[in-house]
Each structure stands twice: as C-alpha cells, then as structure tokens.
C-alpha positions as CSV (number, residue, x, y, z in Angstrom):
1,X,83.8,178.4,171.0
2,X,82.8,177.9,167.7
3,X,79.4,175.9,167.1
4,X,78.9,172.7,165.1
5,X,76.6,173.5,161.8
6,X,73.9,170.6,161.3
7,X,75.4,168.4,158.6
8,X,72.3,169.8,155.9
9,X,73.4,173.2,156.9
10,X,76.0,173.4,154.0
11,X,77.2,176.2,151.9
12,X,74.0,175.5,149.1
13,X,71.5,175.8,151.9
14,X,73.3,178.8,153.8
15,X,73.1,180.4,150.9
16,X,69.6,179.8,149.5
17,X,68.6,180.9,153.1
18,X,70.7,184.1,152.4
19,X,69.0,184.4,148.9
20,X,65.3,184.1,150.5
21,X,66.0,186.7,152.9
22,X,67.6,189.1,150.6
23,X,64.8,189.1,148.2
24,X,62.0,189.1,150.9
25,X,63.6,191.9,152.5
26,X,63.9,193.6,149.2
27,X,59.9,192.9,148.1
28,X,58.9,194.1,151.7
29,X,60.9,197.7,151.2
30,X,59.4,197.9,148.2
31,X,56.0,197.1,149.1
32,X,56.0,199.3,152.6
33,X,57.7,202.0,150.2
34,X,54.4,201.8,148.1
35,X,52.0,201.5,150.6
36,X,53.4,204.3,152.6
37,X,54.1,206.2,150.2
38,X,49.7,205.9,148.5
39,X,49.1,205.9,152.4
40,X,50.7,209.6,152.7
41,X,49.5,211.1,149.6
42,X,45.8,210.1,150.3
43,X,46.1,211.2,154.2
44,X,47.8,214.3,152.7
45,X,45.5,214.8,150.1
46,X,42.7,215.1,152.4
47,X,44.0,217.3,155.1
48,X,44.6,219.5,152.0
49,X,41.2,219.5,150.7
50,X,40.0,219.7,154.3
51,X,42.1,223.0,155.0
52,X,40.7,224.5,151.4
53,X,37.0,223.8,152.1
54,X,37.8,225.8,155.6
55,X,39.7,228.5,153.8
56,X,36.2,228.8,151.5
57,X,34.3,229.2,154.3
58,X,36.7,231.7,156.8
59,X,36.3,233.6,153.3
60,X,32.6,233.9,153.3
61,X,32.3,234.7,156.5
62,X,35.1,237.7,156.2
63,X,33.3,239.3,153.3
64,X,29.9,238.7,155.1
65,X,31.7,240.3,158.4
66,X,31.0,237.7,160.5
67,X,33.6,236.4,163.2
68,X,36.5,233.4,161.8
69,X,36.1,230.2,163.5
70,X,39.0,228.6,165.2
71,X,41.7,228.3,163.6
72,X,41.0,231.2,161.2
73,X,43.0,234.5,161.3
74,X,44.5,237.3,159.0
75,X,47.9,237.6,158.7
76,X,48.6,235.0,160.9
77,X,52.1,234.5,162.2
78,X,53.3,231.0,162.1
79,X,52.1,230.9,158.2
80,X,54.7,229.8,155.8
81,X,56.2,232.6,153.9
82,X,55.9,231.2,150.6
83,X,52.4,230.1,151.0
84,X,52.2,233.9,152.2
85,X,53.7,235.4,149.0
86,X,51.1,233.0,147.2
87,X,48.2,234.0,148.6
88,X,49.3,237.7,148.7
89,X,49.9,237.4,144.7
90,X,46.3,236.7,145.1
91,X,46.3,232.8,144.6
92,X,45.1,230.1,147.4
93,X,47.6,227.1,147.8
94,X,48.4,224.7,150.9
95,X,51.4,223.4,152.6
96,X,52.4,221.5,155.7
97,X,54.5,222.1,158.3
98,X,55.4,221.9,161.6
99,X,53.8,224.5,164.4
100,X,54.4,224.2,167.7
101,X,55.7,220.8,167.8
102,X,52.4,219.1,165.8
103,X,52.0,219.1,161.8
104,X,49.9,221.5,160.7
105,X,48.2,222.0,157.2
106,X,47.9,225.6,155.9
107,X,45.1,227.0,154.0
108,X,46.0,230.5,152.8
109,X,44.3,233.1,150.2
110,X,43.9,237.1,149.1
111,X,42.2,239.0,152.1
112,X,41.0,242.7,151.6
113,X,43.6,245.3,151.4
114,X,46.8,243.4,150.5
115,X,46.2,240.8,153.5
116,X,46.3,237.3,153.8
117,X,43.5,234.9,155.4
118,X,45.1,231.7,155.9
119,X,43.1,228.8,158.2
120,X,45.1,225.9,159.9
121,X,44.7,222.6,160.3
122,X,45.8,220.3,162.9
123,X,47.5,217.5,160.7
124,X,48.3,214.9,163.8
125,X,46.0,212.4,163.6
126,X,47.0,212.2,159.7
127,X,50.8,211.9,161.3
128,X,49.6,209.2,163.7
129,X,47.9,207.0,160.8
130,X,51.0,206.8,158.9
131,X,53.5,206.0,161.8
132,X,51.2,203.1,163.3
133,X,50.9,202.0,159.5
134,X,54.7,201.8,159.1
135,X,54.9,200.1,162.2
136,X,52.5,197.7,161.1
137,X,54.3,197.7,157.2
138,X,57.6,196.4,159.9
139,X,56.0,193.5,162.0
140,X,54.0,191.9,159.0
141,X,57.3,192.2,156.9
142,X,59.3,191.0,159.4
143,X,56.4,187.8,160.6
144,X,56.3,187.6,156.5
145,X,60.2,187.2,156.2
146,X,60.4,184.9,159.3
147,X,57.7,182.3,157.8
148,X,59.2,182.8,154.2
149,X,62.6,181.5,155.5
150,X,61.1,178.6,157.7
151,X,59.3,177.2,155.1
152,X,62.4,177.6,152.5
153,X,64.7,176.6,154.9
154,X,62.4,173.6,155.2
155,X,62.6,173.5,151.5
156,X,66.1,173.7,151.2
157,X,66.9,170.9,154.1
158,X,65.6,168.5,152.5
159,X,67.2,168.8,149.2
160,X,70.4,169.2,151.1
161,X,69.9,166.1,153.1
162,X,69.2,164.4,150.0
163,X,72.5,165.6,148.2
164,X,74.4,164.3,151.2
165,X,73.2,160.8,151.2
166,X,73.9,160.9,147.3
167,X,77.3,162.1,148.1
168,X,78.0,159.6,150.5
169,X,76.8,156.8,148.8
170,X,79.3,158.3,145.9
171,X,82.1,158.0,148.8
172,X,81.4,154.7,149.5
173,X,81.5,153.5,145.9
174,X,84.6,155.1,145.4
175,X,86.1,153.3,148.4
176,X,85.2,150.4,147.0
177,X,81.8,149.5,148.4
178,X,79.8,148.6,144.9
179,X,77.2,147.8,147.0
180,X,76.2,151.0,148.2
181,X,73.2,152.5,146.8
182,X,71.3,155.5,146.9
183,X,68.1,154.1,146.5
184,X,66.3,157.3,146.4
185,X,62.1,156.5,146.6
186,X,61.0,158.6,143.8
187,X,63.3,156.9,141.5
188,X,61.1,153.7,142.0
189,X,57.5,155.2,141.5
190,X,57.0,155.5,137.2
191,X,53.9,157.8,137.9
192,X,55.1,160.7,139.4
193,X,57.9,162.9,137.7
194,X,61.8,162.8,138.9
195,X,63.4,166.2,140.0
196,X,67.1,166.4,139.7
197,X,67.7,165.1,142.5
198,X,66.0,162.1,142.2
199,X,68.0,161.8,138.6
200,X,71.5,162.0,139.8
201,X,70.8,159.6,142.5
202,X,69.0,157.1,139.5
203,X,72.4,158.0,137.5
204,X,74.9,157.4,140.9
205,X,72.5,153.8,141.3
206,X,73.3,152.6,137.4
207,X,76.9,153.5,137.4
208,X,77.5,152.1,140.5
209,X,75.5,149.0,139.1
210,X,77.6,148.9,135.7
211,X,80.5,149.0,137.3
212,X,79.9,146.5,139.7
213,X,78.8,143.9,137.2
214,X,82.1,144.6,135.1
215,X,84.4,144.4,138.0
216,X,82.6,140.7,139.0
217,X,83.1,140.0,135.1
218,X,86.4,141.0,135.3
219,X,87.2,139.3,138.8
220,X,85.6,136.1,137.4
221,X,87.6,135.9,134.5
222,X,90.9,136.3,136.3
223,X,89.9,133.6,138.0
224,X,88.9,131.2,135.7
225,X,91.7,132.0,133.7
226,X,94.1,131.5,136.4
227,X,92.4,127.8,137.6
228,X,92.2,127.0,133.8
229,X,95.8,127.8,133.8
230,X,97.2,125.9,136.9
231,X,96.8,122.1,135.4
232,X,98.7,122.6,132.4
233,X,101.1,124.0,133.7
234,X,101.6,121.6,136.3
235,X,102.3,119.6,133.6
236,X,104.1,121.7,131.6
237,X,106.8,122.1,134.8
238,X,106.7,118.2,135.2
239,X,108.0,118.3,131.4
240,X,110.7,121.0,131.8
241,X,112.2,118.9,134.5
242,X,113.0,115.7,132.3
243,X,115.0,117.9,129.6
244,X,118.4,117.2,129.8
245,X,120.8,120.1,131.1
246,X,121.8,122.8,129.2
247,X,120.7,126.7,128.2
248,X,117.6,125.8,126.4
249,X,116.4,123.7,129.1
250,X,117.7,126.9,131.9
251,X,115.3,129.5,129.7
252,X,112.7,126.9,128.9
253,X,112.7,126.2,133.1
254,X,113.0,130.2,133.7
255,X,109.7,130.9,131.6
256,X,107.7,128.5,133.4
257,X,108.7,129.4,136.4
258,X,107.3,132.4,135.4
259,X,104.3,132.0,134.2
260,X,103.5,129.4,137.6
261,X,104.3,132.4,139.7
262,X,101.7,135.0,137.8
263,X,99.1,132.3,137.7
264,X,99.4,132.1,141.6
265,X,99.2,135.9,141.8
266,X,96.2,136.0,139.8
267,X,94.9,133.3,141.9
268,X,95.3,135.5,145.2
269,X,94.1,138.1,143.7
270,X,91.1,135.8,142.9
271,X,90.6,135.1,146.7
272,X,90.9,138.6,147.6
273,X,88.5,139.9,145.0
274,X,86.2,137.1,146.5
275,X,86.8,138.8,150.1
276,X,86.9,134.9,151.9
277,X,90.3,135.7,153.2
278,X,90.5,134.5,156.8
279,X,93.4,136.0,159.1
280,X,95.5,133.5,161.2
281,X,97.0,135.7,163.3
282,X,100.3,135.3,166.0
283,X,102.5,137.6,167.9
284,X,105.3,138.4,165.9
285,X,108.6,141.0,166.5
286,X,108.1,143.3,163.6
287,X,111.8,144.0,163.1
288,X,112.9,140.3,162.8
289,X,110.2,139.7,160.8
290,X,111.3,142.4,158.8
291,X,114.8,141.3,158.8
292,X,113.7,137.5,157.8
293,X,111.4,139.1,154.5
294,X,114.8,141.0,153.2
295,X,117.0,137.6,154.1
296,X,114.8,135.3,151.9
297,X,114.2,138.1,148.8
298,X,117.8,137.7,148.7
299,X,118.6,141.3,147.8
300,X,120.7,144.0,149.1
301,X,118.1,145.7,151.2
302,X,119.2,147.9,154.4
303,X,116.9,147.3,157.2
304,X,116.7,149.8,160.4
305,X,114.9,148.9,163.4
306,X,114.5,152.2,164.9
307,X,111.1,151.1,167.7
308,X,111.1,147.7,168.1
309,X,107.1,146.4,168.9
310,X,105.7,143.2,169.3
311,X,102.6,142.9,166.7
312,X,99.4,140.6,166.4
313,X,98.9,139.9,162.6
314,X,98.7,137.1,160.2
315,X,102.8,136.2,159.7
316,X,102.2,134.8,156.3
317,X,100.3,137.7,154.6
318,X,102.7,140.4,156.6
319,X,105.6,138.4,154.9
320,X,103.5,138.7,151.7
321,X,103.4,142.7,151.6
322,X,106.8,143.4,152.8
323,X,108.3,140.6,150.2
324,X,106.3,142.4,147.4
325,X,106.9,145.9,148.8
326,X,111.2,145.2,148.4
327,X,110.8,143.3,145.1
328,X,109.1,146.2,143.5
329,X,111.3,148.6,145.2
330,X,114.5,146.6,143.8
331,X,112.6,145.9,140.0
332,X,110.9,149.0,139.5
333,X,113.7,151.7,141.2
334,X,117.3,152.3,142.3
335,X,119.6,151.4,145.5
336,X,119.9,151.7,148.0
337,X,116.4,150.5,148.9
338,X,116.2,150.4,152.5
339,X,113.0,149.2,155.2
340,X,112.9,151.4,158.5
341,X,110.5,149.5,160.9
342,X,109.6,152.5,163.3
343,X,107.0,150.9,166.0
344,X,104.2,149.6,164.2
345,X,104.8,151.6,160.7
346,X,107.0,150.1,158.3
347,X,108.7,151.9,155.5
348,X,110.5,150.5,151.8
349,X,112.3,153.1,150.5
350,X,114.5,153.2,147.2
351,X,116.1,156.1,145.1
352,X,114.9,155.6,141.8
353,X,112.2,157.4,139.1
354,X,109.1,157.2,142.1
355,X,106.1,156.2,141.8
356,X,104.0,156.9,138.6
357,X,101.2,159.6,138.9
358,X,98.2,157.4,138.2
359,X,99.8,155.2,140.9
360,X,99.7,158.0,143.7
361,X,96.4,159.1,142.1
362,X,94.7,155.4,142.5
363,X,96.7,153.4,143.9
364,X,98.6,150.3,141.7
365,X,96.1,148.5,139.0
366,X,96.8,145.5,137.7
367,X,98.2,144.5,134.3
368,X,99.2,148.5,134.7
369,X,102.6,150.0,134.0
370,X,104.5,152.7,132.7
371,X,107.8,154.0,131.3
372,X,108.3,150.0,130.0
373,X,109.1,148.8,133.0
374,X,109.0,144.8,133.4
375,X,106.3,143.1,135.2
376,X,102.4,142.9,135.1
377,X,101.3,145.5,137.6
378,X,100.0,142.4,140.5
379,X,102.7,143.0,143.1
380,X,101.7,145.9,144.7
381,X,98.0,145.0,143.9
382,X,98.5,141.8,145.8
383,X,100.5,144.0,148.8
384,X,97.3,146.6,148.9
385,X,94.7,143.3,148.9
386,X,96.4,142.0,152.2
387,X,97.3,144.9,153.9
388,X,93.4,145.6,153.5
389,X,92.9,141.7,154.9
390,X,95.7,142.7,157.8
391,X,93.6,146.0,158.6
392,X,96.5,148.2,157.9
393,X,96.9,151.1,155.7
394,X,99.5,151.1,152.9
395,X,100.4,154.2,151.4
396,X,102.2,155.3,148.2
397,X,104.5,158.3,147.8
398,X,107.3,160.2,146.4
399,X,109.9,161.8,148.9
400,X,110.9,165.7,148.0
401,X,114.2,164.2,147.5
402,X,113.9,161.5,145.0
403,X,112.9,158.1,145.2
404,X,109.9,156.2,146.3
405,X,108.5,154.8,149.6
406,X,105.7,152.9,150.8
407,X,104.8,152.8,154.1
408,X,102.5,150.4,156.1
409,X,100.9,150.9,159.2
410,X,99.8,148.3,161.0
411,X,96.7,148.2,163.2
C-alpha cells in the first residue's frame, strides 16, 4: 500500500530536501576527508619521529656496548625489506606496517659490519585515535545532516504551503470565483521587504481584482443596455403590428422579433451574471420533457429515450438548456441532430463542422463566433448559466467521427 504524501510534500520540496542532503553529504566527506586525512599525517608524523629518536638512542648505546632496550635488535626479522636495503645503503628511514596483527612503526639505520639496527614501535594507540575520530567524523556528520534537513525541510514547507494556497486561490479564480484572494500577510506590511512569494500572490490579488472590476463593468453594461433597450422596443413592436400586410411589413416584423428576443437573452444573462436566480423545482420525466423541448423548437430533431428517470429540477430552465442546446445544434451544424436521454445524462448530437477550439478550450463566450456563422454567441452562454443554476454539468465536445455533442448531466 502506497502512502499519502502531505499536500506541501510536492516535487519542489522533495527535491530541495534531496538537494540539502546531497550537498551536506558531499561537505561532510569532504570535511572528514580533511580532517582525517591532517588527523593521520600528524599521528603518523609523530610515531615517526618517536621511532627515529629511539633509533638515535639504540645507536648510542650499540657503539657504547651497552644492551638495546626493548624493542631494539640487529637484523631483526619482521623488518621491511626496503627499509632494510635503506638502512644497509647506509641511510635511516621509517615505515609502517603491520606485525603480528598491530601497526608497527619501523626505525632502521647502518649497524657495524654490513648490519642493520632497526627499533620498533607499537603504532596502535595511533591506529585507535584515528578510527574513534572517523567514528566521531560519521555521527556528527550524520547529527549535522539530520538537523540540516529538519531545519530546510522546515524552510522549504512553508514556502510550499504558501505556493499551494496561491495555486488554489488561482484555481478558484479560474473557476470563476473572482472573489477569491490570496491575501498573503507580507503583501500588507510596506516596512518589511516582499520575497517572491509574497509578489506573485500580490500579482494573483490585482489580476484577480482587475478582472473582477471589468467583468462587473462589463455585466453592468449588458444590463443596462438590455433594460434601456426593452421600452422602445416595446414600442417599436406595437408599431410594426399597425403596418398594413405585405413583405416590408413581414421583414420589418422579422427584425424586431429579433432584436426583442436578444434583448431578453441579454437580460437573462443579466440575472445570471447577478447570481439571484432562484430554482422552482418539480418532478419531471426526463424523456417527455425531452420529447416536449424538440416538439415546440419545431425542428426535425431524433429523440431516443434509452433510461427513462424521473428528475427533480426547475422545468422551465431545463426546457431552457435543451431548447438552446437543439437550436444551436440545428443553426450552427448538420442533420441529423439527434437528443439520447440516457438516465439522468442528456445528449444533442448533430453531424456538422463541431465545435470550435476556443469553444472546447473555454467554454462558449458571448458575442463570440467563428467561421461566419449567424448568431451572437448567447445561446449556449445562456444553456451553461442555467445548467450551472440547475447544478448540472454541461459539457462540450467533438465525436472522433464527426460532428458535435453536448451532453448534460443532471444532479
């Protein structure tokens, strides 16, 4: 089983943990590398002059013919034989090596008669020194490495935890929450200096900000354009209806028909932008409600009940998304357009161009279209703004075999 990592335990703090311990292991071989290594040669060092200051004396008291000390002999046998052919060339030297299982530290020089005295010394205790002090060099490297990563790790954490709120707040926004803000301390205090963090979550807050304030700009004048719109053209439909019959009076009727029914999309949208939309909701049979959208659009649409399911929603704002869903499906594509109600998930399917990228990207925008298609972009704005109201999720995309479809899933 495979453990959970803690949410601030992402890839940037895994691997400035990684980082930290690489480079502290790497400075504490390098340090125990230096100490051990000034740590031998001074041990070493003295062992050696300790072994030549015997060697002077095992020599004064061989010339003087007095009996060697301990550890004194001529020609002994566990001396090295290159420190043997030195001292028989008639040179001292040193060298270590191992006798009987403990280091030992050679003294040799020239005796009478083509000999060698050579003295001995036990180098152990030396040995001993430098072993405990690489053990030591290990535990305070590792104790060293250990408190090193805590307190990084600590570090680290809370620049991670930081990053997430600011990515999450960022999340929100772009799920539509303008509201959301970071609202990161040090961004509010002018003494003391911002780090990055603290500058990207300042940036995220005044973008977030900006946009906000143009969206309610925008949203406001949609609908005080639309309200502003509505009496005349009351009037203006009043008027068309006195003209007397003919073609003129058929286009002039046709226009304003029109422009009533995008004033009173723009108005919805108004009240959806304003988020005061209040559900009425009844149990309805999806599939004759589906069958009752495609008799009153009028259209050729194919509808397939394949699940049957009883639904609780608002009847009115249902009718609303499926209504726009087929009269996109039938203005903007190709036949045969069908809708497949398949348990709570309802489909609109036609065969023509699909959907355009910037649609599947993010979703329709209004006033937006492409390829010079007819309309003003507020049909499937309108279907998205209730579905949201409905709490079901409307999706956009192109089938592998042509077309497009959008499906709704009800709650």
């Amino acid at each position: 089983m495979r453990l959970a990592r803690p949410r601030w335990a992402g890839p940037l703090a895994v691997r400035a943990a990684v980082f930290i311990t690489v480079m502290c292991c790497a400075l504490a071989a390098l340090l125990g590398v230096l100490v051990h290594v000034s740590v031998a040669d001074q041990t070493e060092g003295r062992a050696r002059e300790t072994a030549l200051v015997r060697l002077r004396d095992a020599t004064a008291a061989y010339e003087a013919g007095d009996p060697l000390r301990p550890g004194a002999a001529i020609d002994p046998p566990g001396l090295p034989e290159p420190l043997r052919a030195l001292a028989a060339s008639g040179r001292r030297g040193t060298m270590a090596t191992e006798e009987g299982g403990r280091p030992t530290m050679w003294a040799a020089g020239p005796a009478e008669g083509g000999r060698v005295l050579a003295v001995g010394v036990d180098h152990s205790q030396g040995r001993r020194t430098i072993e405990d002090l690489d053990r030591a060099i290990v535990w305070s490297s590792a104790l060293a490495i250990g408190a090193t990563l805590l307190v990084g790790a600590f570090a680290v954490a809370r620049v991670t935890r930081r990053l997430h709120t600011t990515a999450r707040v960022a999340r929100r926004i772009s799920a539509g929450d303008l509201d959301a803000r970071v609202d990161d301390p040090r961004t509010k205090d002018p003494v003391s200096r911002q780090d990055e963090v603290a500058a990207v979550a300042a940036a995220l807050d005044s973008m977030a900000a900006s946009l906000q304030g143009k969206l309610l700009a925008e949203q406001r004048f949609t609908a005080d354009v639309a309200h502003e719109l509505r009496t005349p053209l009351t009037g203006l439909h009043a008027a068309a209806e006195l003209l007397p019959p003919g073609r003129p009076t058929e286009l002039v009727r046709d226009r304003v028909a029109a422009l009533r029914t995008l004033t009173e999309d723009l108005l919805e949208i108004s009240r959806l932008d304003a988020g005061r939309e209040l559900l009425e909701t009844d149990t309805e049979d999806l599939g004759e409600l589906a069958r009752r959208v495609v008799g009153a659009s009028g259209t050729g649409t194919r509808v397939d009940v394949l699940r049957e399911v009883r639904v609780e929603t608002d009847r009115r704002r249902l009718e609303r998304v499926l209504g726009n869903l087929v009269a996109n499906a039938h203005r903007h594509g190709r036949g045969p357009v069908v809708l497949t109600v398949d348990g709570r998930e309802v489909s609109v399917r036609d065969h023509g161009d699909g959907y355009p990228e910037y649609l599947l990207a993010h979703g329709p925008q209004r006033f937006r279209t492409e390829g010079g298609s007819k309309g003003h972009g507020l049909g499937l704005t309108i279907a998205l703004g209730q579905a949201d109201v409905l709490g079901a999720r409307l999706e956009f995309t192109n089938p592998p075999d042509g077309g497009a479809r959008a499906v709704l899933t009800l709650p």
